[in-house]
C-alpha positions as CSV (number, residue, x, y, z in Angstrom):
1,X,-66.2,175.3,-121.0
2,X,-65.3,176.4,-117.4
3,X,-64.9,173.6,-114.4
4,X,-67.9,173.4,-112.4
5,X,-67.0,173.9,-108.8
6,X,-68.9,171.6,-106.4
7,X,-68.3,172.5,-102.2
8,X,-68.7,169.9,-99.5
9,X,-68.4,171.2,-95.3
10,X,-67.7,168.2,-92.6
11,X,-68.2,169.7,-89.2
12,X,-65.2,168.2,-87.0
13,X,-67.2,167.6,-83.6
14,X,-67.5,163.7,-83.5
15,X,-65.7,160.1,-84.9
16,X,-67.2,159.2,-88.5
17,X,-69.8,156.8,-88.3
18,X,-71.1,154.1,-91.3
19,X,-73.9,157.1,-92.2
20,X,-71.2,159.8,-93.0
21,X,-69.4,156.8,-95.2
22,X,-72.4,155.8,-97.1
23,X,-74.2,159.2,-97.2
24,X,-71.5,161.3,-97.8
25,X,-67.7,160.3,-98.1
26,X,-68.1,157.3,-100.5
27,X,-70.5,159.6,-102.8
28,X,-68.2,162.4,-102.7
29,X,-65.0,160.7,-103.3
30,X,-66.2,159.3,-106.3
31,X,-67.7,162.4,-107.6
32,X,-64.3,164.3,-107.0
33,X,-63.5,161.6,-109.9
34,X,-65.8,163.2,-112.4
35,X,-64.1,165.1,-115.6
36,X,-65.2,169.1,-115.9
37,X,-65.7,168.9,-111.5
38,X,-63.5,171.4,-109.2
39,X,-64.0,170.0,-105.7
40,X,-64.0,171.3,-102.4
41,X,-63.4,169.6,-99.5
42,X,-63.1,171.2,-95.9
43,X,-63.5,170.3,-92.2
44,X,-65.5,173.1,-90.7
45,X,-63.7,173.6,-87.4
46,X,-65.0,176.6,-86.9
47,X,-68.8,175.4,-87.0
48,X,-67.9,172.7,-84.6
49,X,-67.0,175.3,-82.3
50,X,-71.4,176.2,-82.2
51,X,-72.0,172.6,-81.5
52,X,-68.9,172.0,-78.9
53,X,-66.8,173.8,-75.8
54,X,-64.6,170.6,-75.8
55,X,-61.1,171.8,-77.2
56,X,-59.9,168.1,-77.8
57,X,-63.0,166.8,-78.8
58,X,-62.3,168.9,-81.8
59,X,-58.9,168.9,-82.5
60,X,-59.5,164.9,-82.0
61,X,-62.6,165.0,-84.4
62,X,-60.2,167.4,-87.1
63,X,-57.5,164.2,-87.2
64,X,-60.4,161.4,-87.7
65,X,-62.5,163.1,-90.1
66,X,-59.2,163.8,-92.6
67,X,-57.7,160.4,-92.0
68,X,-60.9,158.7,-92.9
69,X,-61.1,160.7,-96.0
70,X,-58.0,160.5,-96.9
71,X,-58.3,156.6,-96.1
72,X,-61.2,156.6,-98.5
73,X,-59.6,157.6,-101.5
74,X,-59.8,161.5,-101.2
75,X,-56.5,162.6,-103.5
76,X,-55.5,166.1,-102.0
77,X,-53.6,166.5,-105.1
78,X,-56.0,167.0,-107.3
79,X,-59.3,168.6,-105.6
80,X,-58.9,170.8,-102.5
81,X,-58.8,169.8,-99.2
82,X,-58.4,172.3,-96.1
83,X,-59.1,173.4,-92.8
84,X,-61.7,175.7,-92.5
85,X,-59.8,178.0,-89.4
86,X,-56.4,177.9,-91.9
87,X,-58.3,180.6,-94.0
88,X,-58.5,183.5,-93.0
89,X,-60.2,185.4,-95.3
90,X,-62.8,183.0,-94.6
91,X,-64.1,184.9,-90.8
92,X,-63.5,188.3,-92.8
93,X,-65.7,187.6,-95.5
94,X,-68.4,186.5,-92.8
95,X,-68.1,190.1,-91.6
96,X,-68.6,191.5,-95.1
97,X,-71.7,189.4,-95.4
98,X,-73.2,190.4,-91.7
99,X,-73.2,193.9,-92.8
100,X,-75.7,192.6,-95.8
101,X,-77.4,189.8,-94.4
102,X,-81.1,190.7,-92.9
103,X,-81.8,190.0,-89.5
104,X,-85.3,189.0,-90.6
105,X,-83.9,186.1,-92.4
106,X,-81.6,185.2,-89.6
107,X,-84.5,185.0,-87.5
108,X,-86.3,182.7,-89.6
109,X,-83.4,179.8,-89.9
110,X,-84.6,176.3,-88.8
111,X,-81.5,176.2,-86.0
112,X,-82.3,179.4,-84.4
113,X,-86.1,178.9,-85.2
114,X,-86.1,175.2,-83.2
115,X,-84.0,176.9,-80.1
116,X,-86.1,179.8,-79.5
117,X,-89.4,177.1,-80.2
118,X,-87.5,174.5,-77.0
119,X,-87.1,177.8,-74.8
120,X,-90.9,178.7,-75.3
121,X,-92.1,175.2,-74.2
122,X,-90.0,175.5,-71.2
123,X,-91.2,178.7,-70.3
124,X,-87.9,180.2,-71.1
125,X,-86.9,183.8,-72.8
126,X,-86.7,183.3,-76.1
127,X,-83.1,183.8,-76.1
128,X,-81.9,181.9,-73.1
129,X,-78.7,179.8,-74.0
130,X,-78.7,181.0,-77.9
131,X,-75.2,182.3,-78.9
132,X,-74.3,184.6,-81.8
133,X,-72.6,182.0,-83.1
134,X,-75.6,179.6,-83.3
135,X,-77.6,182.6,-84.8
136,X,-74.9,183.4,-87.4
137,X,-73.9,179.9,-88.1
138,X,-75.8,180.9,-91.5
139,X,-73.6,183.9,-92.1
140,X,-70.4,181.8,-91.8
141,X,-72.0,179.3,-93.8
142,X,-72.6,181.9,-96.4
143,X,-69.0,182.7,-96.6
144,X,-67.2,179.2,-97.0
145,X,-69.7,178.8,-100.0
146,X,-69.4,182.5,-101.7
147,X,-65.4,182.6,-100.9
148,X,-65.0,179.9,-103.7
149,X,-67.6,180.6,-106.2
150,X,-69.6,177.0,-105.6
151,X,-71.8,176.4,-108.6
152,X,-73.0,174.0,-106.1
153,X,-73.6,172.6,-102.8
154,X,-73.9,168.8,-101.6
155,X,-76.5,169.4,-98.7
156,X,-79.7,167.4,-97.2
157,X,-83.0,168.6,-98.1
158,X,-82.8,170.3,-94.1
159,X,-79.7,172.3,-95.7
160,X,-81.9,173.8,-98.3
161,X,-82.3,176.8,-96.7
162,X,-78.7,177.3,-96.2
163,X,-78.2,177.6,-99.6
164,X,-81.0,180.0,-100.4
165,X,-79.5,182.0,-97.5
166,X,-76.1,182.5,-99.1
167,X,-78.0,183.2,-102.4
168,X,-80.0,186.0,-101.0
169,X,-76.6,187.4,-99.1
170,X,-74.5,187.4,-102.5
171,X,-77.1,188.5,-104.1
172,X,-77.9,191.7,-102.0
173,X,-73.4,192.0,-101.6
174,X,-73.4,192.2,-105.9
175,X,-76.5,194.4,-106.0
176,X,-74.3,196.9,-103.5
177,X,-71.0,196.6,-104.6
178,X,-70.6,194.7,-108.2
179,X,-70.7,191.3,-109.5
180,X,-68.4,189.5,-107.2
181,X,-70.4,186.4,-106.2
182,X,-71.5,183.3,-107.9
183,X,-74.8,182.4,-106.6
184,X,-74.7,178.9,-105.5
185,X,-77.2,175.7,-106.1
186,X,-78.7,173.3,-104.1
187,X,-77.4,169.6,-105.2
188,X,-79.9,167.8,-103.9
189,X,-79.0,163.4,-104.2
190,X,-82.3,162.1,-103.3
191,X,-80.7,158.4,-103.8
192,X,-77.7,159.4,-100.5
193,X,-78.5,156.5,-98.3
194,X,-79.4,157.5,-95.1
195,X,-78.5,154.7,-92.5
196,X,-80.3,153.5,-89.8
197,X,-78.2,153.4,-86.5
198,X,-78.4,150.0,-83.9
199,X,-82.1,151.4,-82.9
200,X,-83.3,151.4,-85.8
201,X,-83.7,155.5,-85.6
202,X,-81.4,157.5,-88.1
203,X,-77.4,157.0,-87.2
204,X,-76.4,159.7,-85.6
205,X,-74.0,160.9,-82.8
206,X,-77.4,162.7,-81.1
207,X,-79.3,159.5,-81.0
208,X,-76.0,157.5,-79.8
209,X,-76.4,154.8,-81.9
210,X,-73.4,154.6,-84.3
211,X,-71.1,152.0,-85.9
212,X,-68.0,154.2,-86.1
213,X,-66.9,153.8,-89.5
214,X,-63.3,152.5,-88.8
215,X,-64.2,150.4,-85.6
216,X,-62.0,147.2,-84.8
217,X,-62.9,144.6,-86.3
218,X,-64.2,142.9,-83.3
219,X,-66.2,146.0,-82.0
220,X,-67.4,146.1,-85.0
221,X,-69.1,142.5,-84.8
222,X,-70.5,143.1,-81.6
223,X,-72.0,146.1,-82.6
224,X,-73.7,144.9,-85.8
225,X,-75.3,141.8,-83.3
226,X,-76.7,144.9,-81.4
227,X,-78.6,146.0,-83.9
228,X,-82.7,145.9,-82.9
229,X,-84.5,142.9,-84.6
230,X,-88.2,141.5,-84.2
231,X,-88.6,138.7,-81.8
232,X,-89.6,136.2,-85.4
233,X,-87.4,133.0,-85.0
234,X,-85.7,131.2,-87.1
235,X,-87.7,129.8,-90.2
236,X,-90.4,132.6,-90.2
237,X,-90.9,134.5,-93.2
238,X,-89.0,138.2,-92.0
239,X,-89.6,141.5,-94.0
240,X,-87.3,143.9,-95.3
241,X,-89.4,146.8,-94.6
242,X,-88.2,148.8,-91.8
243,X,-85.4,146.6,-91.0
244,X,-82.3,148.5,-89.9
245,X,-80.5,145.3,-90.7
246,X,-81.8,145.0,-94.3
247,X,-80.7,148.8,-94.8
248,X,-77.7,148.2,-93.8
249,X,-77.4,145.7,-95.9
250,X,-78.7,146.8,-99.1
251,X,-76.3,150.4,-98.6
252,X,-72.8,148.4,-98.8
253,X,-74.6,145.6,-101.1
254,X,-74.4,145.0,-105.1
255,X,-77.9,145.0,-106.3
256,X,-77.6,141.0,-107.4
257,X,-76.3,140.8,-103.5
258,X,-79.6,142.3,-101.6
259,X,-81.7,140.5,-103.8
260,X,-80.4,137.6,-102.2
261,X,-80.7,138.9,-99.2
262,X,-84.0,139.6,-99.4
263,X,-85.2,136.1,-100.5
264,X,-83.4,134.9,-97.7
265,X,-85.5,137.3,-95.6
266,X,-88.6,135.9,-97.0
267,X,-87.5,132.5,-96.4
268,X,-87.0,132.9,-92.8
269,X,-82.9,133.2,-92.4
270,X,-82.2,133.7,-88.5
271,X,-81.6,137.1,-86.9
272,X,-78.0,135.6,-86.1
273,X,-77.3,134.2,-89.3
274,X,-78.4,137.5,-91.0
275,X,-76.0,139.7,-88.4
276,X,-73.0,137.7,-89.2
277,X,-73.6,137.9,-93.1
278,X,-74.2,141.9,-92.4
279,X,-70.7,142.1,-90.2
280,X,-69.2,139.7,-93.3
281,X,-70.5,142.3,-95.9
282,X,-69.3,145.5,-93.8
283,X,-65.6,144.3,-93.0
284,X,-64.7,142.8,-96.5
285,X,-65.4,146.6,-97.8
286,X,-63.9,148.4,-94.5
287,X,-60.8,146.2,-93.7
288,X,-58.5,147.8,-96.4
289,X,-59.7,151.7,-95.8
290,X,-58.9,150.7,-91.9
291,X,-55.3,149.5,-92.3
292,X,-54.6,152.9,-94.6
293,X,-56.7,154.8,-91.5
294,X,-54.8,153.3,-88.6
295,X,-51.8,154.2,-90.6
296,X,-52.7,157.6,-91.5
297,X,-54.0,158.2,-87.4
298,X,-50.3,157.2,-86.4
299,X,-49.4,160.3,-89.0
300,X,-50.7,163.2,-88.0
301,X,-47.7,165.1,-88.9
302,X,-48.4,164.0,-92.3
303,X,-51.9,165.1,-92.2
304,X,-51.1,168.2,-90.7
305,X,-48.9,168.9,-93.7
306,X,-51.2,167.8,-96.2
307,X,-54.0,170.3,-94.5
308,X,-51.5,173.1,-94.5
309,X,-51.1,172.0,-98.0
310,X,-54.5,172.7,-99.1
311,X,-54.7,176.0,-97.5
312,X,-51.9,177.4,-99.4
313,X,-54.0,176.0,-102.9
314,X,-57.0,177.6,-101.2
315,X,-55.7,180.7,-100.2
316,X,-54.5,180.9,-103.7
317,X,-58.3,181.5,-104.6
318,X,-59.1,183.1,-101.5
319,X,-56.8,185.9,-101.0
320,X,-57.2,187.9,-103.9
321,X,-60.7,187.6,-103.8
322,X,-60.6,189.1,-100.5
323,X,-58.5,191.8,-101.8
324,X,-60.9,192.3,-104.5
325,X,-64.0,192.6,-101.9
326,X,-62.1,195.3,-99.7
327,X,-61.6,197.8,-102.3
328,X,-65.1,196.8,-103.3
329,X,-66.3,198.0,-100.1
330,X,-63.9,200.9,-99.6
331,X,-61.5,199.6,-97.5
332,X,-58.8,200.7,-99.6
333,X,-55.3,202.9,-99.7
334,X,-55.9,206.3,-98.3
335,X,-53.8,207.4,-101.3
336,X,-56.2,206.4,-103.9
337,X,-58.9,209.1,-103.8
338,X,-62.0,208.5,-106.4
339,X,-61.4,211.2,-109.4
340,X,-58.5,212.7,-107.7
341,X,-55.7,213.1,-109.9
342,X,-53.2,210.8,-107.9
343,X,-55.6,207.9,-108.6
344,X,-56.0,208.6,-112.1
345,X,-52.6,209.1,-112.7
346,X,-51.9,205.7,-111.1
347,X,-54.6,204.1,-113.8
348,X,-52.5,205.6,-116.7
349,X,-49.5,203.8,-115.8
350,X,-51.0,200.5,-115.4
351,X,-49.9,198.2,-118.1
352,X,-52.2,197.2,-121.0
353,X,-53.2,193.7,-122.5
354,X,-53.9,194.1,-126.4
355,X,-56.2,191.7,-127.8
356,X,-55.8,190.9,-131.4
357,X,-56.9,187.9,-134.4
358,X,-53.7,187.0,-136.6
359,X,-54.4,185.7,-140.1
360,X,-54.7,182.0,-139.1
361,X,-58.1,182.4,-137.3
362,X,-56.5,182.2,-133.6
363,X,-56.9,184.8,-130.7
364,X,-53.3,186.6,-128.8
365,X,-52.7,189.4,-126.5
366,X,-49.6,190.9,-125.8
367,X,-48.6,193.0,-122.5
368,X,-47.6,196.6,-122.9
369,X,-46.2,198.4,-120.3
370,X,-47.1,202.5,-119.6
371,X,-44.3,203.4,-122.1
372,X,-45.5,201.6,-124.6
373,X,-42.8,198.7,-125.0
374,X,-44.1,195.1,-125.6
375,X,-43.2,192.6,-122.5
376,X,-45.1,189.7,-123.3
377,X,-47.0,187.7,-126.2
378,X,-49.1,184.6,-126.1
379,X,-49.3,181.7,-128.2
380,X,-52.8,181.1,-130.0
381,X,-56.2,180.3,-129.1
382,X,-59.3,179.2,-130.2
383,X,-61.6,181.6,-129.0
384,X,-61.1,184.8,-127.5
385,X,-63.0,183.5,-124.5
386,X,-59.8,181.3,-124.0
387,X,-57.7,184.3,-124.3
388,X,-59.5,186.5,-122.4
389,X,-59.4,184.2,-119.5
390,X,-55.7,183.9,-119.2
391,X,-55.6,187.6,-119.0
392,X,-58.1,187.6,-116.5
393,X,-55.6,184.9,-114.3
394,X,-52.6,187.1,-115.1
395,X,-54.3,190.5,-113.9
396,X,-56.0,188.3,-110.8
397,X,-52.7,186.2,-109.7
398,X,-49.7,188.1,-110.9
399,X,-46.5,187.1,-110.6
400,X,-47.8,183.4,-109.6
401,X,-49.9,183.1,-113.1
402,X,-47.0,184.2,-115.1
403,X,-44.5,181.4,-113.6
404,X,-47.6,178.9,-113.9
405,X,-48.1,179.8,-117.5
406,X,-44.7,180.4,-119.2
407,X,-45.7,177.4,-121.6
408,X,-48.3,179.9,-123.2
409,X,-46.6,183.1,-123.0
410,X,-43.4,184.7,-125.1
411,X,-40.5,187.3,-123.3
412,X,-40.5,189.8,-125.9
413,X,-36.9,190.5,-127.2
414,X,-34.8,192.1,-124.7
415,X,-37.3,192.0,-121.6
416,X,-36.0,190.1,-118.4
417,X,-38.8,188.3,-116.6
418,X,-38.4,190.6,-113.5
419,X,-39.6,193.6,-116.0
420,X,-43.1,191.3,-116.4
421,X,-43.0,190.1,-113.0
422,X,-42.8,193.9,-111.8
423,X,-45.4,194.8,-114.4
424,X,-48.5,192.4,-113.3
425,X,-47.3,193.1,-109.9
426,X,-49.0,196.5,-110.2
427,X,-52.7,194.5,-111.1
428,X,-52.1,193.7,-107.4
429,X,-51.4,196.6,-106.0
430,X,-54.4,198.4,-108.3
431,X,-56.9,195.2,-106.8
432,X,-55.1,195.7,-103.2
């Protein structure tokens, strides 16, 4: 059974705050754990660039937001982490997908839909301020999804529509030009905490009511004794409903832990006493992650390398996909005419994978170049599902599949690796 590939976005415009921890890095990082779960990681720097014009704000934002999930426990090594602007194929793809995507539904996307709604109140066109980039945020979002084939999407019930967005844009790309698209799913986690901030409104950097997530230690306690309380004093009865500092609490607490916390509530702890057992709670679960953040911060050679890193493993999936999409679309070699003889001769010399069943019960293939001499045979499988699939990786990556795979595949007698090398190399240049 195939991976299931799960795709997470963090826009790089601000500092990561307690409500990005809870809500979204702790969950992720431990789901990257799972068994059977490809996942995607990538700081969308080119979405910040809708919400900011401040170049270090986001270069700044890029190096917090992969130190603190790297600090977190994020292992690049085995999901895939990258910068959104370090793939290319990424803004290409976006085109591909504008020449699908309706206007109609672009019109109707809550983001456009809420600007155009502020301009009308104010007597404004409807247009004033909006940039293409703000209307086609949903495009680009579309095409960091569809570039990977997401089975499914992390988002908040306000993403939804993202989501049905890049659907309907796949969609309507397959239905023009081939099944090229997995069409993506909504995961929605209805138990995500989402924090309150020191107001007692949701944390968040519009509101300005954060605890950054890696704060000093001493900013942080003066911040979590800013949080809003009731004026009860000490000895009356408190409640746990709507209480920021309960939330809080309860989000970084064991289950056994808020219990007590709540009894305490009812028996009237002081607004003091329950600040200091909130800052207690926060710091014994933050001070390790922000030693390992401070360190990484003073690295940002070493993230840099780790991000450049994941692009390569990215572009790994990326590029030939791209490669596949532009023939799709008919941006191909001028030489290649459909049903002209150049192009079918070109087919005929392609090489040729043989599937076959030996007597055991297991599945092979073997290579065969236009001459018919054998270059290659694989070991068994299973299922010629499993079989079928390494042949699909060999046509797909080439060259890079076959050094990745030797441990399943056989030089026939007398064939160099060049000859096999120089063989799947033409799969690339009949995708190209």
């Amino acid at each position: 059974m195939s991976a299931t590939r799960v795709l997470t976005g963090i826009t790089t415009s601000g500092t990561p705050h307690l409500g990005n921890y809870a809500g979204a890095i702790r969950p992720a990082v431990a789901a990257s754990r799972r068994p059977g779960v490809e996942s995607f990681y990538f700081l969308a720097d080119y979405h910040a660039l809708i919400k900011t014009a401040d170049p270090a704000r986001v270069q700044r934002s890029t190096l917090e937001i992969a130190a603190s999930w790297l600090a977190c426990g994020l292992d690049p090594d085995k999901v895939w982490f990258y910068r959104q602007s370090d793939i290319p194929e990424i803004p290409e793809l976006t085109w591909l997908l504008t020449c699908v995507a309706g206007k109609g539904i672009l019109n109707r996307a809550h983001a456009y839909k809420a600007a155009v709604d502020r301009n009308r109140e104010l007597g404004e066109d409807d247009d004033a301020g909006v940039t293409a980039g703000l209307f086609m945020y949903p495009v680009l979002m579309a095409a960091d999804i569809l570039m990977f084939k997401a089975h499914s999407v992390p988002v908040g019930r306000d993403q939804i529509q993202h989501i049905e967005m890049a659907r309907d844009f796949g969609a309507r790309f397959n239905h023009l030009y081939g099944e090229h698209f997995v069409l993506p799913e909504a995961a929605i986690e209805e138990n995500v905490a989402t924090l309150p901030g020191l107001d007692g409104r949701k944390m968040s950097k519009s509101y300005d009511n954060t605890i950054p997530l890696f704060a000093p230690r001493d900013e942080l306690r003066k911040l979590v004794f800013s949080i809003l309380t009731d004026s009860r004093m000490p000895g009356e009865p408190k409640s746990t409903e709507g209480s920021a500092l309960f939330q809080l609490y309860q989000a970084f607490a064991t289950p056994a832990q808020a219990s007590e916390f709540a009894a305490a509530f009812a028996a009237g702890i002081g607004w003091g006493e329950a600040k200091q057992a909130l800052f207690e709670l926060l710091d014994a679960e933050l001070a390790p992650l922000r030693e390992k953040y401070e360190a990484l911060m003073a690295r940002p050679d070493h993230i840099e390398a780790v991000l450049r890193a994941g692009a390569e493993k990215a572009r790994a999936i990326a590029t030939p996909l791209m490669l596949e999409l532009r023939r799709a679309v008919g941006l191909r070699d001028l030489r290649e005419q459909a049903g002209g003889k150049k192009a079918a001769k070109a087919k005929a010399a392609l090489p040729v994978f043989k599937q076959y069943r030996e007597k055991d019960g297991r599945f092979h293939f073997k290579l065969v170049d236009a001459y018919g001499r054998e270059l290659l045979a694989s070991e068994g499988f299973a299922s010629p599902r499993e079989a079928g699939e390494l042949i699909s990786e060999l046509k797909r990556s080439g060259p890079e599949a076959f050094q990745a795979r030797m441990q399943h595949l056989t030089l026939a007698e007398g064939i160099a690796p060049d000859d096999v090398v120089a063989a799947l190399a033409a799969f690339a240049e009949e995708g190209a």
